[in-house]
C-alpha positions as CSV (number, residue, x, y, z in Angstrom):
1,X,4.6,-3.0,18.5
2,X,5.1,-3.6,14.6
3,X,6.5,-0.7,12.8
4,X,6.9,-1.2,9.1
5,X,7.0,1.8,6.4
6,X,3.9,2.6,4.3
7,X,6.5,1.6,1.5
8,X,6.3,-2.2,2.7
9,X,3.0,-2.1,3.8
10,X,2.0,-0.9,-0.3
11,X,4.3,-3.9,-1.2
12,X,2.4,-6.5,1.1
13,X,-1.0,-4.8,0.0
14,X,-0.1,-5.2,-3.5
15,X,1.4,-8.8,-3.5
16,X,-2.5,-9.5,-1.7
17,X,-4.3,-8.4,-4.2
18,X,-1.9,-9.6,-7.0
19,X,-2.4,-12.9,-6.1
20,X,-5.9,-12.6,-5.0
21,X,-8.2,-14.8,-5.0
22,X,-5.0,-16.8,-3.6
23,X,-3.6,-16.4,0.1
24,X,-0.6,-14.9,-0.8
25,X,2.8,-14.7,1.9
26,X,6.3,-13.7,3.2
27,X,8.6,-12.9,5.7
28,X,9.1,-10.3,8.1
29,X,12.9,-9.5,8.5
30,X,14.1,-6.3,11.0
31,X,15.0,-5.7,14.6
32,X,13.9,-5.7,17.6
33,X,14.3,-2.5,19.7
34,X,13.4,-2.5,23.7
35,X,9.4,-3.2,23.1
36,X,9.3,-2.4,19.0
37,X,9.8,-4.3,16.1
38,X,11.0,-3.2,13.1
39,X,10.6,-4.7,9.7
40,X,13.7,-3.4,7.5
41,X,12.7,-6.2,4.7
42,X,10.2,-8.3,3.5
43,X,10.5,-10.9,1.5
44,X,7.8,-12.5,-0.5
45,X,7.4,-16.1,-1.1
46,X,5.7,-18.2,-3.1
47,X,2.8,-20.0,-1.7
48,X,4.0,-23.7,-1.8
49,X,0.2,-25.2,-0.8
50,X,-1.0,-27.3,-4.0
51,X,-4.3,-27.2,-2.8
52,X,-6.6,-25.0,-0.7
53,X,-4.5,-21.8,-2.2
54,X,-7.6,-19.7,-1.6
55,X,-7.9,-20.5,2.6
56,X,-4.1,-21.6,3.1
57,X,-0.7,-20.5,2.9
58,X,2.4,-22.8,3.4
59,X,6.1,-20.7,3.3
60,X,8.7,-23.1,2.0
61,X,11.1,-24.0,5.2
62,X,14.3,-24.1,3.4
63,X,13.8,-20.5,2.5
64,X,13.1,-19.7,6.2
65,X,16.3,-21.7,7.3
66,X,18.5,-20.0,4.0
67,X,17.3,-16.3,5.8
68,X,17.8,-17.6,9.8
69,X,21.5,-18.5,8.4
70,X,21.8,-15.3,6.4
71,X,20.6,-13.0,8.9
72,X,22.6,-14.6,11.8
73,X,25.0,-12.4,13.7
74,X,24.1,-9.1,11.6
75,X,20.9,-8.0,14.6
76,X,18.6,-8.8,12.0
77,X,16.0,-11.7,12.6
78,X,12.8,-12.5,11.1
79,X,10.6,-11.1,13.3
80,X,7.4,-12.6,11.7
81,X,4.9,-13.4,8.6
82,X,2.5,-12.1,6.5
83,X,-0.4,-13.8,5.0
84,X,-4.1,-12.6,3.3
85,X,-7.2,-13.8,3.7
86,X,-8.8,-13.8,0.4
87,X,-12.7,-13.0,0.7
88,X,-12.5,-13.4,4.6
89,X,-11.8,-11.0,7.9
90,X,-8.3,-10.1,8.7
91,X,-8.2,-12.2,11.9
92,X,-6.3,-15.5,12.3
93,X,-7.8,-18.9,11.3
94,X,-8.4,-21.9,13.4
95,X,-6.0,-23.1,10.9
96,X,-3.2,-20.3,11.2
97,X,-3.7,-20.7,15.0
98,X,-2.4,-24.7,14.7
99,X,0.7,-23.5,12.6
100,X,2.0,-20.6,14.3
101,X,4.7,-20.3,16.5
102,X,4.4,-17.9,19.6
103,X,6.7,-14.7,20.0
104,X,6.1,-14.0,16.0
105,X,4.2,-11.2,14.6
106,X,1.3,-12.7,12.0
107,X,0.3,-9.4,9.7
108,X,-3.0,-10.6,8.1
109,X,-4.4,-8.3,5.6
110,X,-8.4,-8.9,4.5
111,X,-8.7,-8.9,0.5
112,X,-12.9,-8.6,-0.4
113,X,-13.5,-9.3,-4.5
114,X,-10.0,-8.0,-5.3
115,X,-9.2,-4.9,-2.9
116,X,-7.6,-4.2,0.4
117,X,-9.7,-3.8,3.3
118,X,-8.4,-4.2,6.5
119,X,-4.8,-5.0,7.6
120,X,-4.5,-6.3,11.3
121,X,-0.7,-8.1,13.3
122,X,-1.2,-10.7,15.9
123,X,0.9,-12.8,18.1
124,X,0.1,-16.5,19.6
125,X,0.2,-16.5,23.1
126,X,2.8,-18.4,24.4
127,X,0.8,-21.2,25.5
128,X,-0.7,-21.3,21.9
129,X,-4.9,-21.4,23.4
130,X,-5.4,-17.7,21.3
131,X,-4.0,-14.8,19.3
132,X,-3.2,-11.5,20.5
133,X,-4.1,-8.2,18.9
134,X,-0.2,-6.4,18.2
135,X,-0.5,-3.1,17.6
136,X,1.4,-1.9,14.6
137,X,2.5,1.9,12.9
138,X,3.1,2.6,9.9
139,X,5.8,5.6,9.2
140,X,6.7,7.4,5.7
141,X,10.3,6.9,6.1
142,X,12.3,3.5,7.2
143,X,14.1,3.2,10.7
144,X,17.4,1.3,10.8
């Protein structure tokens, strides 16, 4: 299970609709404790696609190697990605499915004309044929 405060989940909602009608994206950064995650940081990226900014998202993999070195030997790991899906449902794409990596969490949140509608975490199976639903909480205060 996900757990991420409703303080990051208001900071992924609004980077979505800030960048709307754009996919926007980021990293999940926490810890993982016996069977939950837990996101202590996000980090939000710019989307480095220069084309098909509205259905795609690309995360820039020198920034994911500069936080795998940063975070190493502190417990913290990134434990996942989060991406919108401007104008479409919160599930994964066909597309997202073909550039995922399995054991991640994938937090998808749904943007119709400019708003929030529906936020939803997933995780590719490990041998990459479908998603998973994760489930996910949200809490009012952060757990170290």
């Amino acid at each position: 299970m996900l757990q991420l405060t409703q303080a990051q989940l208001d900071e992924i909602h609004w980077t979505a609709t800030s960048e709307y009608p754009n996919e926007c994206c980021g990293v999940l950064i926490g810890s993982v404790q016996k069977d939950q995650r837990i996101v202590t940081r996000l980090v939000v990226t710019q989307n480095q696609r220069n084309d098909s900014l509205r259905n795609r998202y690309l995360i820039d993999p020198a920034i994911v190697y500069r936080l795998e070195s940063e975070l190493r030997g502190t417990g913290k790991a990134i434990l996942g990605f989060f991406h919108s899906h401007p104008d479409a449902p919160a599930r994964p794409s066909l597309y997202d499915q073909e550039h995922a990596w399995p054991w991640y969490s994938y937090l998808i949140v749904s943007v119709i004309s400019g708003k929030t509608a529906d936020t939803t975490v997933w995780q590719l199976k490990q041998d990459r044929s479908s998603f998973e639903p994760e489930a996910f909480q949200v809490s009012e205060v952060e757990v170290s």
